[in-house]
Structures are given as structure tokens and as C-alpha cells.
N, C-alpha and C positions, 0 to 999 in steps of 0.2 A: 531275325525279326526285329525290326526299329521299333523302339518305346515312345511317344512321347506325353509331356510332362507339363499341366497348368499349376505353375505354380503363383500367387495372387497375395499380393500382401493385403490386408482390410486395414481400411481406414476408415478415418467420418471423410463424411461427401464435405467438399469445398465450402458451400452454406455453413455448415454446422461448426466448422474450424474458425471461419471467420467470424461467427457470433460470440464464439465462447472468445474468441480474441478481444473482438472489441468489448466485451462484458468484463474481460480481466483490466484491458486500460482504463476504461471507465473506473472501475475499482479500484485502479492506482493511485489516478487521478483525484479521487476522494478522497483516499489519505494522503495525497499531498497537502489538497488543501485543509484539510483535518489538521496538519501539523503545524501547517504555513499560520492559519489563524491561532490557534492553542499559540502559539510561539509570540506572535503579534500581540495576544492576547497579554500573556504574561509578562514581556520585556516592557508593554504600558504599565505594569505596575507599578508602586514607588518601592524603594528597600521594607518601609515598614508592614507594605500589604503585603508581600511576598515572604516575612517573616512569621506573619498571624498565618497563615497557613503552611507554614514551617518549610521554605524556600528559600534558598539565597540567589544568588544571579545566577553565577556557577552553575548551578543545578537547570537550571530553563531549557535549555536543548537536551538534556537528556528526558525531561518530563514531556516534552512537546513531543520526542520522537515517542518514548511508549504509550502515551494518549492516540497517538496515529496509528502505529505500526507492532503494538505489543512489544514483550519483552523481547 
């Protein structure tokens, strides 16, 4: 006697993969430019703004990226 056997992996339907895709770029995309201006933002400083709030140059891309992207 012959068996046979449906076996079916589940997924999300096509639709749903592709939204949640483009919802994720979209939200990359924000903290890009989340970083892009924070960064802008602070290299317009001069040495002494960026020291009243306890800065030095050094430090700007690493504040820019956890303004964006968290720790």
C-alpha cells in the first residue's frame, strides 16, 4: 500500500511580506536621515557650542549615530 504525503511550509502571502518589507526600508530610511541631519546639525556647530553641551568634534559621529540608531 503506497502513502502519500502533503507536506506545505506556511508562509505570509506575497502582500504581506512585501509590506512589512517596505515598512522596514521606510524605517531605515528615517534613521538615515535621523543621523544624516543630527550630524549636519552638530559639525555646524562652533568648538565653544559643542563644549556648553559637553562635546568635542571627536565625539559627533558617535552622538549622531546613537541619536539615530540606539546604542
Amino acid at each position: 500500500m503506497a502513502h502519500a504525503q502533503d507536506i506545505r511550509i506556511a508562509r505570509p502571502a506575497f502582500g504581506a511580506w512585501l509590506r512589512e518589507s517596505a515598512q522596514t526600508i521606510r524605517a531605515q530610511f528615517a534613521q538615515r536621515r535621523l543621523y544624516r541631519k543630527t550630524l549636519a546639525e552638530l559639525q555646524a556647530l562652533d568648538n565653544r557650542d559643542l563644549a556648553d553641551i559637553g562635546l568635542n568634534r571627536s565625539m559627533i559621529r558617535r552622538v549622531a549615530h546613537e541619536a539615530a540608531y540606539g546604542k
